[in-house]
C-alpha positions as CSV (number, residue, x, y, z in Angstrom):
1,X,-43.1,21.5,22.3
2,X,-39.3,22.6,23.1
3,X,-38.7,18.9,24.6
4,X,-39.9,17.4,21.1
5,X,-37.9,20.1,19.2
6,X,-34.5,19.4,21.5
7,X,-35.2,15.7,20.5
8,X,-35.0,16.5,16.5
9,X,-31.9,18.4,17.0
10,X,-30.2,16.0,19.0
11,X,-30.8,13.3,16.4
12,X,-30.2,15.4,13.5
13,X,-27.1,16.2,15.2
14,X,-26.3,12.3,15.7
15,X,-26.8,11.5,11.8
16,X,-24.4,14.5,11.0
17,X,-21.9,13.3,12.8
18,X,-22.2,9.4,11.7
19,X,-22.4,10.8,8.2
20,X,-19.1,12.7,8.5
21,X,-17.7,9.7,10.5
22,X,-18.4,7.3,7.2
23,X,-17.1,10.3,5.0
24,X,-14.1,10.3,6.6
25,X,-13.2,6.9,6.3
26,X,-13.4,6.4,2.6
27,X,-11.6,9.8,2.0
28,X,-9.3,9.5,4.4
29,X,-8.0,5.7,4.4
30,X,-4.6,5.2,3.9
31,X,-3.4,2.1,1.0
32,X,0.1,1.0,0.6
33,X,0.2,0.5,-3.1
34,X,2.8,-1.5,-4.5
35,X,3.7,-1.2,-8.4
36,X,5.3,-4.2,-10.4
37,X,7.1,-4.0,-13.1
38,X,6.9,-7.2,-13.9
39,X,5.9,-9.4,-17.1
40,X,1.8,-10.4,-17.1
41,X,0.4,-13.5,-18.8
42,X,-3.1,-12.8,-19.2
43,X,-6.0,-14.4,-21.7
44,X,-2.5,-16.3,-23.6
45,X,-0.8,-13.2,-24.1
46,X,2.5,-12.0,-22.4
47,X,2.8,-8.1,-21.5
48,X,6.1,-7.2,-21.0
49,X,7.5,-4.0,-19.2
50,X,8.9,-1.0,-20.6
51,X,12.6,-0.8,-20.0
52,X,12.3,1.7,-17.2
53,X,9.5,3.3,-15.6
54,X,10.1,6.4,-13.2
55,X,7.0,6.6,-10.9
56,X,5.8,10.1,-9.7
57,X,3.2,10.6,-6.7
58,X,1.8,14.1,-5.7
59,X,5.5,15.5,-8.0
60,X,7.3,13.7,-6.4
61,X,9.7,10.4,-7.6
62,X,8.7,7.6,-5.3
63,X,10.1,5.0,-8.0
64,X,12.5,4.2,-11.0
65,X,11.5,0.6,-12.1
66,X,13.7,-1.7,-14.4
67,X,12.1,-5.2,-15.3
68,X,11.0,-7.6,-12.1
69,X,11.2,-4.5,-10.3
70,X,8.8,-3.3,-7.7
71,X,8.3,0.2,-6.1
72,X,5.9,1.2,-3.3
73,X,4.1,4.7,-2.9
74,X,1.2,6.0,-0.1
75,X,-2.2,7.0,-1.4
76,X,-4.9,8.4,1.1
77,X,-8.5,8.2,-0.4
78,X,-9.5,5.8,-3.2
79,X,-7.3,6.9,-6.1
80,X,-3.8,6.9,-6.7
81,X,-2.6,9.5,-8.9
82,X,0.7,8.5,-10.8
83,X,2.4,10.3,-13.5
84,X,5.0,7.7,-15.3
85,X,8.1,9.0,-17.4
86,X,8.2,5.5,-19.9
87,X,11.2,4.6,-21.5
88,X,10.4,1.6,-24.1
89,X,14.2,0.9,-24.8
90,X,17.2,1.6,-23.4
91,X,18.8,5.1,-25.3
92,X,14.9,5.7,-26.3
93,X,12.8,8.7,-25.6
94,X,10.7,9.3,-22.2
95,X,7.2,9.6,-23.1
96,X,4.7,10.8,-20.0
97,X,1.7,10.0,-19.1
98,X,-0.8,10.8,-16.3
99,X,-3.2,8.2,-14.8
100,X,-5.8,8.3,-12.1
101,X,-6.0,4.7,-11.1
102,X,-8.8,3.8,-8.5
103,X,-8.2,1.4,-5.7
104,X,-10.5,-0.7,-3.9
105,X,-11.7,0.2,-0.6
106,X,-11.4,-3.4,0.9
107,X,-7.9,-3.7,0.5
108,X,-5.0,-1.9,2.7
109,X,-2.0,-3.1,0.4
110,X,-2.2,-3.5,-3.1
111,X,-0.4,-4.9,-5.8
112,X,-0.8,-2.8,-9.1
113,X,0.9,-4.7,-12.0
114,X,2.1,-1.7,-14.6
115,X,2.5,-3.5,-17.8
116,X,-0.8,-4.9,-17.5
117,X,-2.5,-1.7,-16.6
118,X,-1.2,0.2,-19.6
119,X,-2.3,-2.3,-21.8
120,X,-5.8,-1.6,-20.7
121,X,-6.6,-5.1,-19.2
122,X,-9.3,-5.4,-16.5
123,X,-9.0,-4.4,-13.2
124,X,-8.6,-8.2,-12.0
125,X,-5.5,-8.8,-14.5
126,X,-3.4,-6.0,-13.4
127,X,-4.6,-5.7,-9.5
128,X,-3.9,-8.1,-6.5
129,X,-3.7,-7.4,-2.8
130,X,-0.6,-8.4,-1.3
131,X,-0.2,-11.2,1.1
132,X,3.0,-11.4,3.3
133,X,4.2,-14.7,3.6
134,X,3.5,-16.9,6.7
135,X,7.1,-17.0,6.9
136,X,7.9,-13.7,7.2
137,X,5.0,-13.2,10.0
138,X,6.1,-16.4,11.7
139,X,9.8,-14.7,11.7
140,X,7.9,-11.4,13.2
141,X,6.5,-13.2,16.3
142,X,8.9,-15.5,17.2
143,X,11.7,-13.0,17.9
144,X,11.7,-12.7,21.8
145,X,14.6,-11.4,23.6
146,X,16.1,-14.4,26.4
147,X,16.9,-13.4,29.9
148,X,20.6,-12.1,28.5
149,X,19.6,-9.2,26.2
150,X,17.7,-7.3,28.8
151,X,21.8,-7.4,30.4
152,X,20.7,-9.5,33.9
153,X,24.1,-10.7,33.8
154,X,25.6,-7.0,33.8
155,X,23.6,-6.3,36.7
156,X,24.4,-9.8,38.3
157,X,20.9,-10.5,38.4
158,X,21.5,-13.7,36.3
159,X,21.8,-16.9,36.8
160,X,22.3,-17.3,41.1
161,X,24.4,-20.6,41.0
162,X,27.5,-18.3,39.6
163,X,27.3,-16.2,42.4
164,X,28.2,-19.4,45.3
């Protein structure tokens, strides 16, 4: 009888812990989200950007965005929530809006476009996960140091022949 009940509490204590395990991760996943303030063509029409966009994250400013500008911000859990001081023309008034703007849970860096999302297109117009460039990564892991920038040749542990 105790063995049995030992048993139930062991596994009820298992599936506890795997179900705060899975909590965790979606509430605590970290996203780089990037925000464009770029023009979007989307269904034949052309959204253009406001004039400046000043992005605020948890009150604080983590970008001011002109046109074909692009500002990054941190968001932990599956929403990003951005309050945005608009300025349609230069000299014009700052309107401000708050948004709540969910992010996917399969993507780590994502591209929100902001023109397109205040327009109120679908989640597929205005959102795209960023890519870096095989250029860039190719840069990243070709960058070893030669023999010289350790400084063997301070220590005259270089190249023998110089030594006879």
């Amino acid at each position: 009888m105790k063995a049995k009940r030992r048993l139930l509490f062991q596994i009820l204590a298992v599936v506890l812990l795997v179900a705060i395990g899975y909590t965790m991760t979606i509430i605590g996943r970290g996203h780089t989200i990037y925000l464009d303030s770029k023009t979007l063509e989307y269904d034949g029409q052309t959204y253009k950007p406001a004039y400046k966009t000043v992005v605020y994250v948890d009150g604080q400013q983590v970008a001011k965005l002109y046109d074909k500008e692009r500002g990054v911000a941190t968001c932990i859990g599956q929403t990003l929530t951005v309050t945005l001081e608009i300025t349609q023309q230069k000299g014009g008034t700052e309107e401000v809006y708050a948004y709540n703007i969910p992010v996917p849970r399969k993507m780590d860096n994502v591209i929100i476009n902001l023109p397109g999302f205040l327009a109120g297109l679908p989640e597929e117009a205005y959102l795209s996960e960023f890519i870096p460039s095989p250029d860039e990564v190719a840069a990243d892991e070709t960058d070893v140091p030669s023999d010289d920038d350790f400084g063997m040749e301070d220590m005259g542990l270089g190249d023998e022949s110089a030594a006879q």
